[in-house]
VMD Tcl script that builds the backbone (N, CA, C; Angstrom):
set m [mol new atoms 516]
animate dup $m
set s [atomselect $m all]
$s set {name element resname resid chain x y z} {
  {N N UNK 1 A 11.885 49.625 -10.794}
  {CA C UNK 1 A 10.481 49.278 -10.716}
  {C C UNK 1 A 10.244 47.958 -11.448}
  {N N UNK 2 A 9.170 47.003 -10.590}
  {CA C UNK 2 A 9.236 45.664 -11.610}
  {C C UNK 2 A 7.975 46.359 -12.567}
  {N N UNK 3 A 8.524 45.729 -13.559}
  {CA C UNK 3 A 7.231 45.799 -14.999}
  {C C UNK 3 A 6.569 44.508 -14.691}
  {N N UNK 4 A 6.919 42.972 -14.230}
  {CA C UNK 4 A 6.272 42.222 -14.551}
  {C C UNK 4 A 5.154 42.218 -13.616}
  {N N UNK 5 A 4.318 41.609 -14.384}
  {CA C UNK 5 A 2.694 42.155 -13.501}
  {C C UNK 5 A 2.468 40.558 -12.822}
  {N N UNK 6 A 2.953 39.274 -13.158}
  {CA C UNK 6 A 2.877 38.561 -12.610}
  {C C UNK 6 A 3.834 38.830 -11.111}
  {N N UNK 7 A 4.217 39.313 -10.414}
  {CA C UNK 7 A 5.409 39.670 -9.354}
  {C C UNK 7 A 4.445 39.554 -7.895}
  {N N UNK 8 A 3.371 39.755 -8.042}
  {CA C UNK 8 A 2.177 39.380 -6.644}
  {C C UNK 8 A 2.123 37.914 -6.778}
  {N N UNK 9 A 2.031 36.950 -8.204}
  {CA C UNK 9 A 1.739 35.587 -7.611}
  {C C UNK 9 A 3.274 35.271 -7.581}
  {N N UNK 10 A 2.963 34.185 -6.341}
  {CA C UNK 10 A 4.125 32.958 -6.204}
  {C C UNK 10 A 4.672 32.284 -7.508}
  {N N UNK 11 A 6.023 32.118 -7.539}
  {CA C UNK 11 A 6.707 31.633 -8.472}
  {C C UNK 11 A 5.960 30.132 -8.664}
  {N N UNK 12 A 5.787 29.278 -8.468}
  {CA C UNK 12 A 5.428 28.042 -8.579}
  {C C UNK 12 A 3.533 28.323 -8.772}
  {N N UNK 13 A 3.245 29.228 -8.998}
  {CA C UNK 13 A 1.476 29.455 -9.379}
  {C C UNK 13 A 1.701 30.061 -10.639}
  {N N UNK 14 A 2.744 30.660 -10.730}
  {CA C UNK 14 A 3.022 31.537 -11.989}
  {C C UNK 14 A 3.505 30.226 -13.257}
  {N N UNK 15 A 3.935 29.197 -12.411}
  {CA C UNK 15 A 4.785 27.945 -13.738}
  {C C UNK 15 A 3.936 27.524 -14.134}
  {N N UNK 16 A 2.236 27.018 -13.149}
  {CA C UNK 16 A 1.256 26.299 -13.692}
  {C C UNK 16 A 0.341 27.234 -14.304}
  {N N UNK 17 A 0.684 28.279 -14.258}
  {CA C UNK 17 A -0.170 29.266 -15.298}
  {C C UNK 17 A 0.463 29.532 -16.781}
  {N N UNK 18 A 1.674 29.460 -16.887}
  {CA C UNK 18 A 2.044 29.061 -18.216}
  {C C UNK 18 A 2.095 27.561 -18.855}
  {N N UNK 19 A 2.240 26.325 -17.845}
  {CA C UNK 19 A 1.630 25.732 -18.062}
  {C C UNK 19 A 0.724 25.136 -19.066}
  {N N UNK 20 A -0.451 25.776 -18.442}
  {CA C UNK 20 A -1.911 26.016 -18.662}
  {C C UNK 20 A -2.208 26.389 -20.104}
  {N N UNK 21 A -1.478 27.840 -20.036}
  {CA C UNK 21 A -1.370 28.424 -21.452}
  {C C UNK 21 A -0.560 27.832 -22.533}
  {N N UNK 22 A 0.041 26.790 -22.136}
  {CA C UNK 22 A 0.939 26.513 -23.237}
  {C C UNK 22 A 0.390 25.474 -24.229}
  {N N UNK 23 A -0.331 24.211 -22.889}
  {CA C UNK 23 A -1.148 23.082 -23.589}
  {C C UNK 23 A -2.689 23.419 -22.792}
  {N N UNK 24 A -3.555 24.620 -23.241}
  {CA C UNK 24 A -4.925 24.523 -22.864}
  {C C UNK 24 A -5.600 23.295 -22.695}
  {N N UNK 25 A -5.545 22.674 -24.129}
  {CA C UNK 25 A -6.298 21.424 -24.463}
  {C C UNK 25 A -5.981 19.976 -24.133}
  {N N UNK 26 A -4.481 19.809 -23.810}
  {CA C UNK 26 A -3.758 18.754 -23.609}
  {C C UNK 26 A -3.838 18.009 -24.657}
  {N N UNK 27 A -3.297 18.245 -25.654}
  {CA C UNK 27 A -3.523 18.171 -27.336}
  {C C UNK 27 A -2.374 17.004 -27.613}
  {N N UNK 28 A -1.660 16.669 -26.821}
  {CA C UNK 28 A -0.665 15.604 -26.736}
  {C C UNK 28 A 0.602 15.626 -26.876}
  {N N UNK 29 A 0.774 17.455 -26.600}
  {CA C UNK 29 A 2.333 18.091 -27.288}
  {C C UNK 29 A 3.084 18.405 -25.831}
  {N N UNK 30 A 2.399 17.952 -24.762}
  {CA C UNK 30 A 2.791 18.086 -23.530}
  {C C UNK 30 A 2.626 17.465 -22.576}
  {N N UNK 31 A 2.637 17.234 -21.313}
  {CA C UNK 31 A 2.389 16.142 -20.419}
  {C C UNK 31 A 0.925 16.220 -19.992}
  {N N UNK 32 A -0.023 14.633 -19.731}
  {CA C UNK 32 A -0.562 14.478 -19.415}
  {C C UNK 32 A -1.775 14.965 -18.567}
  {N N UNK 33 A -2.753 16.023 -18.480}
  {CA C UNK 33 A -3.183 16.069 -16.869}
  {C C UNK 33 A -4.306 14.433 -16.807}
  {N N UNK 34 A -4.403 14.775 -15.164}
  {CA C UNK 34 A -5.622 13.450 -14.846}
  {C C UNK 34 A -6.656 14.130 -14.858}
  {N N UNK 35 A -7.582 13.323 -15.007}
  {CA C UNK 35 A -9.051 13.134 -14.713}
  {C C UNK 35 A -9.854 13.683 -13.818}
  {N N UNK 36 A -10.492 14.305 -13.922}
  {CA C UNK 36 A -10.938 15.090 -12.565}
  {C C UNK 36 A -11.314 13.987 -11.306}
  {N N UNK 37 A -11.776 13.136 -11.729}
  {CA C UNK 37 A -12.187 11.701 -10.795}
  {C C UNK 37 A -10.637 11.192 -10.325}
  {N N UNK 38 A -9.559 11.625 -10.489}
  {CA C UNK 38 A -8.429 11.265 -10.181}
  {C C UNK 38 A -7.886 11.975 -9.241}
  {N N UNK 39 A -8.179 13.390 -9.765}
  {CA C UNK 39 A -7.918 14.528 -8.735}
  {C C UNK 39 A -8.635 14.597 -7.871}
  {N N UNK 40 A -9.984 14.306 -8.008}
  {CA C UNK 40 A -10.269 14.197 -6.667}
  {C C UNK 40 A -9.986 13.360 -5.650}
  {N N UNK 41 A -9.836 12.299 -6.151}
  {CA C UNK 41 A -9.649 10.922 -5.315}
  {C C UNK 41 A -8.173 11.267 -4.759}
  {N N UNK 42 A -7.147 11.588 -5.654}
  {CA C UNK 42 A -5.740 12.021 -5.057}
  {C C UNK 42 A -5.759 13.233 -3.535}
  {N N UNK 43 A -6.724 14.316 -4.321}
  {CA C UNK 43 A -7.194 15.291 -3.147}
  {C C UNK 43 A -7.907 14.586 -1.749}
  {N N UNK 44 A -8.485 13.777 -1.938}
  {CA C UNK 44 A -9.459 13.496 -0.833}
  {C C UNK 44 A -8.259 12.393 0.437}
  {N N UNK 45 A -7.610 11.778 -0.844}
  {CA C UNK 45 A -7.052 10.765 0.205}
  {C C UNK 45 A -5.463 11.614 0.457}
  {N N UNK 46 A -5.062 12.408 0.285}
  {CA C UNK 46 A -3.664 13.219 0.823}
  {C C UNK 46 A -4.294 14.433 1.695}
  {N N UNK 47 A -5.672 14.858 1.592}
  {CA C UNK 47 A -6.050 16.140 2.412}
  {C C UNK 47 A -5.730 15.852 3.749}
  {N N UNK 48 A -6.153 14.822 3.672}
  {CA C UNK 48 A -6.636 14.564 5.323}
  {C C UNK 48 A -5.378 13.866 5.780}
  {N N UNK 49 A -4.333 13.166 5.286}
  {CA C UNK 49 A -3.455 12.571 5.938}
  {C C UNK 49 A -1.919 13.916 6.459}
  {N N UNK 50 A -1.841 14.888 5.289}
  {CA C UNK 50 A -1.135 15.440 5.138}
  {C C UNK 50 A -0.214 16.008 6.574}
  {N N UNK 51 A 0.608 15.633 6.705}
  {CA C UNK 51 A 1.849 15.571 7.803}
  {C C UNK 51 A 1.762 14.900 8.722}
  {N N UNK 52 A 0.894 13.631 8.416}
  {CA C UNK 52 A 1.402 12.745 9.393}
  {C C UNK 52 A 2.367 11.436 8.891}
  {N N UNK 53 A 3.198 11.016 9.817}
  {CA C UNK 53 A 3.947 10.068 9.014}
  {C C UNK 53 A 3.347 8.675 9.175}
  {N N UNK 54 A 3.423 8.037 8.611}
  {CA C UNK 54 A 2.976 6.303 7.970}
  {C C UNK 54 A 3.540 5.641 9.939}
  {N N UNK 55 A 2.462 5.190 10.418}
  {CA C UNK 55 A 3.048 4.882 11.880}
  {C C UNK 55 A 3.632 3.403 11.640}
  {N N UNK 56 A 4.225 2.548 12.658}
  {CA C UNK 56 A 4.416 0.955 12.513}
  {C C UNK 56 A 3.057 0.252 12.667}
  {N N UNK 57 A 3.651 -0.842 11.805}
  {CA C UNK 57 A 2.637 -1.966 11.824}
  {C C UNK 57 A 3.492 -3.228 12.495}
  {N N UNK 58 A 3.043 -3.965 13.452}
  {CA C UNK 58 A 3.497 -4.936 14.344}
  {C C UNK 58 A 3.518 -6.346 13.216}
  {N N UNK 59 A 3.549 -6.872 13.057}
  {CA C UNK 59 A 3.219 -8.468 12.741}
  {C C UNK 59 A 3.418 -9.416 13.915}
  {N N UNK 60 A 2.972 -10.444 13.901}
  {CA C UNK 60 A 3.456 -11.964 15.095}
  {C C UNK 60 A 2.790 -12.427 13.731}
  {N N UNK 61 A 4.085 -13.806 13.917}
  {CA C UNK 61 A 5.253 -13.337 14.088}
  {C C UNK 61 A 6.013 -12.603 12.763}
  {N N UNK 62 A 6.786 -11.987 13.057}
  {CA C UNK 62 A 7.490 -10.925 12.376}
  {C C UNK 62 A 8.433 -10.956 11.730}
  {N N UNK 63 A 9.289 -11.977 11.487}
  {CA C UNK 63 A 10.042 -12.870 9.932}
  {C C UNK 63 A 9.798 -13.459 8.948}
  {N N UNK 64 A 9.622 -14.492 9.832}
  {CA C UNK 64 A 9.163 -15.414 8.961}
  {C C UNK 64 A 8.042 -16.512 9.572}
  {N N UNK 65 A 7.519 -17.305 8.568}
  {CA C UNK 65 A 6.902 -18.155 9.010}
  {C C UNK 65 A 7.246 -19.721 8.291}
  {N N UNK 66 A 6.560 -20.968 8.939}
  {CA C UNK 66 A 7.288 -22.284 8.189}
  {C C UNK 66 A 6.026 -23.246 7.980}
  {N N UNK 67 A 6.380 -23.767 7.036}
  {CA C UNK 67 A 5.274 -25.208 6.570}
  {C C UNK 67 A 6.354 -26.310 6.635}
  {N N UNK 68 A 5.322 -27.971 6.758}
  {CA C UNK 68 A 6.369 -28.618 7.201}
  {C C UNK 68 A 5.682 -29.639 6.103}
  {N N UNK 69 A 6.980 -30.572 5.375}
  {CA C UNK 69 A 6.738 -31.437 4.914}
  {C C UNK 69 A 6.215 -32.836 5.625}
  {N N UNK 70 A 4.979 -33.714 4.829}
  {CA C UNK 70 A 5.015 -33.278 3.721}
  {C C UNK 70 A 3.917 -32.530 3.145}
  {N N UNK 71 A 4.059 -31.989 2.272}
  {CA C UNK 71 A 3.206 -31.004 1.675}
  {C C UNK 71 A 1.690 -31.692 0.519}
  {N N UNK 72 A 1.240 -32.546 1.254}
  {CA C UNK 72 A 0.437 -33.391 0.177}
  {C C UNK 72 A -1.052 -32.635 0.775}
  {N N UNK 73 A -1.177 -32.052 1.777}
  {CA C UNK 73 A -2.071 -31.305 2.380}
  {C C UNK 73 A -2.135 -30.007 2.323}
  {N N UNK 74 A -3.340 -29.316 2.324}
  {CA C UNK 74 A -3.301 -28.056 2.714}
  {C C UNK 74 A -2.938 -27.949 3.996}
  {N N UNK 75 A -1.570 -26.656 4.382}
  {CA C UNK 75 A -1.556 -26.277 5.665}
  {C C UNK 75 A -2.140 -24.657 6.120}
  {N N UNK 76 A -1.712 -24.605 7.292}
  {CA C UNK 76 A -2.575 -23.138 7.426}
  {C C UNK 76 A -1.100 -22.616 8.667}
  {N N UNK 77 A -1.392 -21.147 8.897}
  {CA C UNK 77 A -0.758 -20.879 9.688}
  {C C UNK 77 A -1.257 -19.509 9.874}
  {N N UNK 78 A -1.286 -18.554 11.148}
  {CA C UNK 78 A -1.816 -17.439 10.841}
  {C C UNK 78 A -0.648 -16.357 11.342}
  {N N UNK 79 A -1.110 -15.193 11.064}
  {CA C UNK 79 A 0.042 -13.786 11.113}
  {C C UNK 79 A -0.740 -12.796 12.023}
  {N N UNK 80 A -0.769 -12.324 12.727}
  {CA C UNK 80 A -1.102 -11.487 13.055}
  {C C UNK 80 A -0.837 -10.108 13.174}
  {N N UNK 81 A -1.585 -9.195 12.822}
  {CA C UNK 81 A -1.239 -7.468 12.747}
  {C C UNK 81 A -1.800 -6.671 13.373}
  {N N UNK 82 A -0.925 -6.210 13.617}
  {CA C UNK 82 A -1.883 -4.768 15.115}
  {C C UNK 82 A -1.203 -3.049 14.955}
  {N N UNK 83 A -1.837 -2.184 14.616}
  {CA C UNK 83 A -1.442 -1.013 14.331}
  {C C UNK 83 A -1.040 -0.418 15.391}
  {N N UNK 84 A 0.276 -0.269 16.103}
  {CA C UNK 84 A 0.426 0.172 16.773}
  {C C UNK 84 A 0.866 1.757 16.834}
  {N N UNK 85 A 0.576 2.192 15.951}
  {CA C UNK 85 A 0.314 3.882 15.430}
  {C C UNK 85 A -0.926 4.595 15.941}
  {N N UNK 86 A -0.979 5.758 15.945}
  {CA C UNK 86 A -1.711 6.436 16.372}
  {C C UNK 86 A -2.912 6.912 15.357}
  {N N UNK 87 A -2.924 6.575 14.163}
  {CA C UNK 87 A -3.797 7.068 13.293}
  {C C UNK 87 A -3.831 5.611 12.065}
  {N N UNK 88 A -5.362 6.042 11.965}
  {CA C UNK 88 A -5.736 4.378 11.317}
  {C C UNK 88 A -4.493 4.606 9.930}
  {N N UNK 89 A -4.840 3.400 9.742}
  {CA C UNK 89 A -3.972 2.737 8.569}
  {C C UNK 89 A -4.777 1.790 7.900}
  {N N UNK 90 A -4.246 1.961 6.274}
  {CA C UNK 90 A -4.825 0.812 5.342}
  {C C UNK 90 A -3.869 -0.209 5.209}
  {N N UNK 91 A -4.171 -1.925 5.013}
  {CA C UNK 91 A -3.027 -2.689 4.856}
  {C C UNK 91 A -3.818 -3.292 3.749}
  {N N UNK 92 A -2.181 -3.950 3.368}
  {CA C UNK 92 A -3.052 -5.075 2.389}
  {C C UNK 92 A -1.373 -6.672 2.369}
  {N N UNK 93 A -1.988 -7.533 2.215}
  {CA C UNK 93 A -0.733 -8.690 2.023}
  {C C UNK 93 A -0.819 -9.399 0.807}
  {N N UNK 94 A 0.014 -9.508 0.352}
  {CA C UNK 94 A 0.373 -10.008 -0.838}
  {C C UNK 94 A 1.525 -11.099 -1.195}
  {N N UNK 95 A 1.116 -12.454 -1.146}
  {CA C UNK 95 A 2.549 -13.582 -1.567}
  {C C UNK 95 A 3.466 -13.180 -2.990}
  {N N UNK 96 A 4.694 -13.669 -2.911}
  {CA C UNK 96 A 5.217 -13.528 -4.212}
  {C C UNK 96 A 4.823 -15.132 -5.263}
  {N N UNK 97 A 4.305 -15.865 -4.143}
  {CA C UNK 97 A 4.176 -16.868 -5.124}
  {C C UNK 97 A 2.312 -17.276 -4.755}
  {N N UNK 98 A 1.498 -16.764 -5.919}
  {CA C UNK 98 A 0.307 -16.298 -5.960}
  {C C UNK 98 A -0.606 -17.769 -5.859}
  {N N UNK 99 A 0.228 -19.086 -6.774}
  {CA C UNK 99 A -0.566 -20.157 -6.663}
  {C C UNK 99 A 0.085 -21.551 -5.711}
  {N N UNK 100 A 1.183 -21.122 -4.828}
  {CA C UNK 100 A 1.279 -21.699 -4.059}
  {C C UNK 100 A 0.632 -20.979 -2.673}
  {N N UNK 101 A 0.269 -20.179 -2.492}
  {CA C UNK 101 A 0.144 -19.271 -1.037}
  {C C UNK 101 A -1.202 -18.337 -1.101}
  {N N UNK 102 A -2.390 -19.007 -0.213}
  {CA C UNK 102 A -3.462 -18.323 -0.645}
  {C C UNK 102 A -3.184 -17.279 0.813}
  {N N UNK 103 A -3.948 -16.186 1.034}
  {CA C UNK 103 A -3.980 -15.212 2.413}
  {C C UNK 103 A -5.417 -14.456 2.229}
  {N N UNK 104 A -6.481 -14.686 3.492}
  {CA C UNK 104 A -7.565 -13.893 3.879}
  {C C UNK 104 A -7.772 -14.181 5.666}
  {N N UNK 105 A -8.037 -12.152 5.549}
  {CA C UNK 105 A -8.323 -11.841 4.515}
  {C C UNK 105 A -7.121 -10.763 4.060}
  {N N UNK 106 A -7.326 -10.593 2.809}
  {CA C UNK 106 A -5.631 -10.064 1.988}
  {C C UNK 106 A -5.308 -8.180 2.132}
  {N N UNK 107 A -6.692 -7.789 2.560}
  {CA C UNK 107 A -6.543 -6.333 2.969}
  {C C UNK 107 A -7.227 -5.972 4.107}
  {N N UNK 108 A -7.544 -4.366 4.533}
  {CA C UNK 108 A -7.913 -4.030 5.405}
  {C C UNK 108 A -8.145 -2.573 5.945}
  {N N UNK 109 A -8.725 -2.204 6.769}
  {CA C UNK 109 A -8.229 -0.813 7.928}
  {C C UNK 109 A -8.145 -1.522 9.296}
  {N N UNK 110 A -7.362 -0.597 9.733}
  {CA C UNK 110 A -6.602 -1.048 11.415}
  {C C UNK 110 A -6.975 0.377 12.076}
  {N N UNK 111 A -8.093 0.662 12.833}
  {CA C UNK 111 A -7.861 1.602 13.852}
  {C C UNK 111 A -6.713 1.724 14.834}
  {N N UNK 112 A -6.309 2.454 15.370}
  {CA C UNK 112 A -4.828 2.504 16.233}
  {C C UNK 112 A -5.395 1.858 17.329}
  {N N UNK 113 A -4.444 0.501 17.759}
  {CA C UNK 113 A -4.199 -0.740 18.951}
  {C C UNK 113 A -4.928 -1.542 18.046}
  {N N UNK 114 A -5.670 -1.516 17.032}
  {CA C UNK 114 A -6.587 -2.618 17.011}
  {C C UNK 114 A -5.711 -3.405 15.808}
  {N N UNK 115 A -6.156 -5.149 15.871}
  {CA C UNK 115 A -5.491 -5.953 15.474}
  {C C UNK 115 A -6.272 -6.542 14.624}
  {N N UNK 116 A -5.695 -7.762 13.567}
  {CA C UNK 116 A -6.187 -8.604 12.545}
  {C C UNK 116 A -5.602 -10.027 12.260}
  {N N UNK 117 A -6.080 -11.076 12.283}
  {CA C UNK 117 A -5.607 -12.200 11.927}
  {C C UNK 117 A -5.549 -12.602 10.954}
  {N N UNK 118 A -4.410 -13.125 9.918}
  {CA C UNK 118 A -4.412 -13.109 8.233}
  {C C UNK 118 A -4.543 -14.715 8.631}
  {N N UNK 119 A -5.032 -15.631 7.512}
  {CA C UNK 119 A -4.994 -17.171 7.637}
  {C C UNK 119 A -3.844 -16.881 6.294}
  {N N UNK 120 A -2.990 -17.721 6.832}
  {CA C UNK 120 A -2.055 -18.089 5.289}
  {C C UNK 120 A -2.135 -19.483 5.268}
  {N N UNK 121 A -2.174 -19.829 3.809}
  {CA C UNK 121 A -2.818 -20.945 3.706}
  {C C UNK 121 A -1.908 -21.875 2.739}
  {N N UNK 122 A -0.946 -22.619 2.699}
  {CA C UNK 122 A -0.137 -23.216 1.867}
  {C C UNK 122 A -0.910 -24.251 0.684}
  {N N UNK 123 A -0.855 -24.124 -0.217}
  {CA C UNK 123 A -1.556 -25.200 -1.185}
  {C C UNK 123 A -0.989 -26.688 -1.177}
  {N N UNK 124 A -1.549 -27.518 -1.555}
  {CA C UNK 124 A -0.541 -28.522 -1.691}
  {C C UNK 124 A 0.539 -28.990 -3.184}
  {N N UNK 125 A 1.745 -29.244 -2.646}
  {CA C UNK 125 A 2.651 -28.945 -3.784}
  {C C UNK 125 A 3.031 -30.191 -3.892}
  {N N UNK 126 A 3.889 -30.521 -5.221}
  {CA C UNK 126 A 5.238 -31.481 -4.780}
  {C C UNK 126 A 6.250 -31.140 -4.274}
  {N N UNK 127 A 7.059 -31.603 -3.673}
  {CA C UNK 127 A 8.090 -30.965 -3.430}
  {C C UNK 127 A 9.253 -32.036 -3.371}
  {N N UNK 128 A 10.410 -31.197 -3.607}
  {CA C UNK 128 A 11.858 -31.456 -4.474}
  {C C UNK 128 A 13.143 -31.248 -3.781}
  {N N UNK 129 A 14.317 -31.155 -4.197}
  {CA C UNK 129 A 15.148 -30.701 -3.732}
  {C C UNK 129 A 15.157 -29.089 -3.649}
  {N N UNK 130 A 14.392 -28.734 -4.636}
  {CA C UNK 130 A 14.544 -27.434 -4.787}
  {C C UNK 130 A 13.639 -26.397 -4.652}
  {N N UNK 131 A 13.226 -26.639 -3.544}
  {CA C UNK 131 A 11.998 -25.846 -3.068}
  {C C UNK 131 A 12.374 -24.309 -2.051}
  {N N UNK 132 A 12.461 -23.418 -3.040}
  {CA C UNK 132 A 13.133 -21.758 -2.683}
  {C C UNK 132 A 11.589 -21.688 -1.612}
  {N N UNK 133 A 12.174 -20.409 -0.920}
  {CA C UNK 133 A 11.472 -20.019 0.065}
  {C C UNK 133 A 10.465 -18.805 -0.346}
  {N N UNK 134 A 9.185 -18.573 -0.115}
  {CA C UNK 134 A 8.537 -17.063 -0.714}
  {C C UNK 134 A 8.263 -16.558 -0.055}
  {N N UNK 135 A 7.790 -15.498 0.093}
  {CA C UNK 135 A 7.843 -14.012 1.212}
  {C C UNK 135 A 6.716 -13.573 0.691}
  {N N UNK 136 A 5.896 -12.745 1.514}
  {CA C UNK 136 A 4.521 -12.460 2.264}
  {C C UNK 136 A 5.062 -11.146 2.231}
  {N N UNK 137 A 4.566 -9.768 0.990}
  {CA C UNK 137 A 4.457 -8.459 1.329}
  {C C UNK 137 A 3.640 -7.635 1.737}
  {N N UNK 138 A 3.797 -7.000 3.156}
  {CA C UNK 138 A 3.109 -6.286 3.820}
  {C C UNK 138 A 2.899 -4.788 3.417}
  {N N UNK 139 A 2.134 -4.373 2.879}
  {CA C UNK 139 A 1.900 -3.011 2.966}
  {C C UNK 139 A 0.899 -2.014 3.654}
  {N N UNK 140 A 1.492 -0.888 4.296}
  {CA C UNK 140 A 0.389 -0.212 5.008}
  {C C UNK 140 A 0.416 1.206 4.705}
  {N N UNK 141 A -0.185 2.145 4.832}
  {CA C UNK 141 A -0.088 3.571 4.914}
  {C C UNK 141 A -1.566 4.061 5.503}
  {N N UNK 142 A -1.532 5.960 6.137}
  {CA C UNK 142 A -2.384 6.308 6.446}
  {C C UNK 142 A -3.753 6.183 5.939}
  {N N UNK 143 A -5.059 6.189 6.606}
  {CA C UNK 143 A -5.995 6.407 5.802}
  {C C UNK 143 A -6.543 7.970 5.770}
  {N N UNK 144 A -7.177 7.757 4.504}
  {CA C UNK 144 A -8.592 9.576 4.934}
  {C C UNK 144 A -9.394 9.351 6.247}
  {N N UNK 145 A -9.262 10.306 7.087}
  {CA C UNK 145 A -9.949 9.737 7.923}
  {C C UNK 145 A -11.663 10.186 7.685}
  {N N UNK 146 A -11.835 10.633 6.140}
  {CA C UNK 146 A -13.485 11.255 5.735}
  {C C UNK 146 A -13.806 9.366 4.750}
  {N N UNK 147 A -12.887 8.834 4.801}
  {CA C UNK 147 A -13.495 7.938 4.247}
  {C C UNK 147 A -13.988 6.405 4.559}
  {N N UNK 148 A -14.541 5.726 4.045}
  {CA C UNK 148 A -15.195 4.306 4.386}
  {C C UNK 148 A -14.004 3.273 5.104}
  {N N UNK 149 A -14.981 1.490 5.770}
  {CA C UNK 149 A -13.990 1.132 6.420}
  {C C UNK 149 A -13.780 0.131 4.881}
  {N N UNK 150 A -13.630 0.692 3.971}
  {CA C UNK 150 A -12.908 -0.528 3.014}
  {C C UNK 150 A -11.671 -0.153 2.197}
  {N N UNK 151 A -10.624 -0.802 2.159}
  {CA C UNK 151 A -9.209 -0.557 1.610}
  {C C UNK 151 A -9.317 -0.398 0.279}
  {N N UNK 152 A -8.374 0.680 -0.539}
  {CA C UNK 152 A -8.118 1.154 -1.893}
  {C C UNK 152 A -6.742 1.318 -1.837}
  {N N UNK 153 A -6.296 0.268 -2.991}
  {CA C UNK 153 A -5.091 -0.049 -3.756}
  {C C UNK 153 A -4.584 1.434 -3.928}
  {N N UNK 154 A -5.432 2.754 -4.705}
  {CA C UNK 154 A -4.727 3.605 -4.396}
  {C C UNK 154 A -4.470 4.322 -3.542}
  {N N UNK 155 A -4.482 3.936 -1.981}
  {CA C UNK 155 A -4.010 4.886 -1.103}
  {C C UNK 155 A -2.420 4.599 -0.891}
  {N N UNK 156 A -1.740 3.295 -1.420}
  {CA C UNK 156 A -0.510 3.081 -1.583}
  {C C UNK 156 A 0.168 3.372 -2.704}
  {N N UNK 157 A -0.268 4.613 -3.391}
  {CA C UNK 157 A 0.279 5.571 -4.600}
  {C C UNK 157 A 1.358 6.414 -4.276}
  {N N UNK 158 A 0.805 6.712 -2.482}
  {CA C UNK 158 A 1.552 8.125 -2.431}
  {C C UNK 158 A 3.024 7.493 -2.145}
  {N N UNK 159 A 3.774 8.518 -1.392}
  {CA C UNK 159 A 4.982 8.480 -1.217}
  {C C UNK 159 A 4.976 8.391 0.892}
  {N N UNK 160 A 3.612 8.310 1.177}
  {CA C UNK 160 A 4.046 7.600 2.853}
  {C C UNK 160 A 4.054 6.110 3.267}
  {N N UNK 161 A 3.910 5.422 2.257}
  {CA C UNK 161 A 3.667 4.199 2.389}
  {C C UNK 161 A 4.669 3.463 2.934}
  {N N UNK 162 A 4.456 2.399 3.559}
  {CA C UNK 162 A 5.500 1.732 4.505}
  {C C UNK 162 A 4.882 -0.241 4.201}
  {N N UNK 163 A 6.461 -0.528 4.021}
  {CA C UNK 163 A 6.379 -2.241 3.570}
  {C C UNK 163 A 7.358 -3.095 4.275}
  {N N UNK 164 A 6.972 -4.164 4.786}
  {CA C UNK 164 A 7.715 -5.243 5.098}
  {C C UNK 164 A 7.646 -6.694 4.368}
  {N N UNK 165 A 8.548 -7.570 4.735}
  {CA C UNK 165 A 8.871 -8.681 4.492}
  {C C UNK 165 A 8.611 -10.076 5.251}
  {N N UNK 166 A 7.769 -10.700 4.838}
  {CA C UNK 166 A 7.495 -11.959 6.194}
  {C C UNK 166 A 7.960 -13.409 5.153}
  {N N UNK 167 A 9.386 -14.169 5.584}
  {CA C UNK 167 A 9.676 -14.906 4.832}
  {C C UNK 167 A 8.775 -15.837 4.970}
  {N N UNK 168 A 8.650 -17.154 3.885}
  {CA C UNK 168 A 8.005 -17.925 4.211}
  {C C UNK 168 A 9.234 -19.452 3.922}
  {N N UNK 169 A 9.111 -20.251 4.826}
  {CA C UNK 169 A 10.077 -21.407 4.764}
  {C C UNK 169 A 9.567 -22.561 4.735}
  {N N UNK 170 A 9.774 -23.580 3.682}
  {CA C UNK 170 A 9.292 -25.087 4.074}
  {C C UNK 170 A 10.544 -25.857 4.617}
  {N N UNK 171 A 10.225 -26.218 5.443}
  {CA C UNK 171 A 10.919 -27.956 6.071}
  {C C UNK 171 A 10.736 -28.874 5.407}
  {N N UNK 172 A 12.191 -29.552 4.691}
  {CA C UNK 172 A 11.556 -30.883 3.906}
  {C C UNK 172 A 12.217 -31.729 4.901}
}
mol reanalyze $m
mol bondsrecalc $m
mol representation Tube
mol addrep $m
């Protein structure tokens, strides 16, 4: 006969109930919990996505892109993105080199087929023998579909998130 009276709940309801009991207060002798404004926000944006996977995001063009010397001008060039997934998606783009390479606009939502034009915008530099190449990071993942059309940095917390690489090259 089992004695233990916990034996009706699930093993993994039973861990966060000792848990619970161990650090009531979160007194600092144990790990962390969040914020209820955290939990919710975590709840709201995984409820609704939950088993779907992160669909593709297209770019044009889809390597790389090039600026041409000389560089005493601002140049421009644009990227284009189109969700070709079935369920909206949040994006956002990001240069590795922040004060040579401006991009708007830099985030977004993409309903599925629908597309976006990024302006990338080269600053004007000097340039040298030694002018390395920087790359343009793409990130996208599902959205809530209970929520607004404006992008949040944390919906790329979770673990469906999906990233690419768009080199960027100058011609001297």
């Amino acid at each position: 006969m089992n004695t233990n009276r916990d034996s009706s709940i699930p093993k993994t309801r039973r861990s966060f109930e000792h848990f619970r009991t161990k650090w009531p207060n979160n007194t600092g002798t144990g790990p962390r919990r969040s914020t209820a404004a955290q939990t919710q926000s975590l709840r709201r944006s995984t409820m609704s996505t939950a088993g779907r996977l992160t669909g593709p995001l297209e770019t044009v063009p889809s390597k790389s892109i090039y600026f041409n010397a000389p560089f005493e001008d601002e140049q421009s060039v644009v990227i284009k993105i189109t969700n070709t997934g079935g369920f909206r998606v949040g994006w956002t783009v990001k240069p590795t080199n922040t004060l040579r390479i401006r991009l708007h606009p830099s985030s977004g939502i993409l309903a599925p087929q629908e597309s976006r034009v990024v302006t990338v915008t080269c600053q004007p530099f000097r340039s040298g023998k030694d002018v390395r190449p920087d790359v343009i990071i793409v990130e996208w993942t599902n959205t809530p579909d209970d929520l607004s059309m404006v992008f949040e940095d944390e919906w790329l917390e979770g673990n469906d998130g999906r990233r690419k690489n768009i080199l960027v090259l100058y011609n001297l």
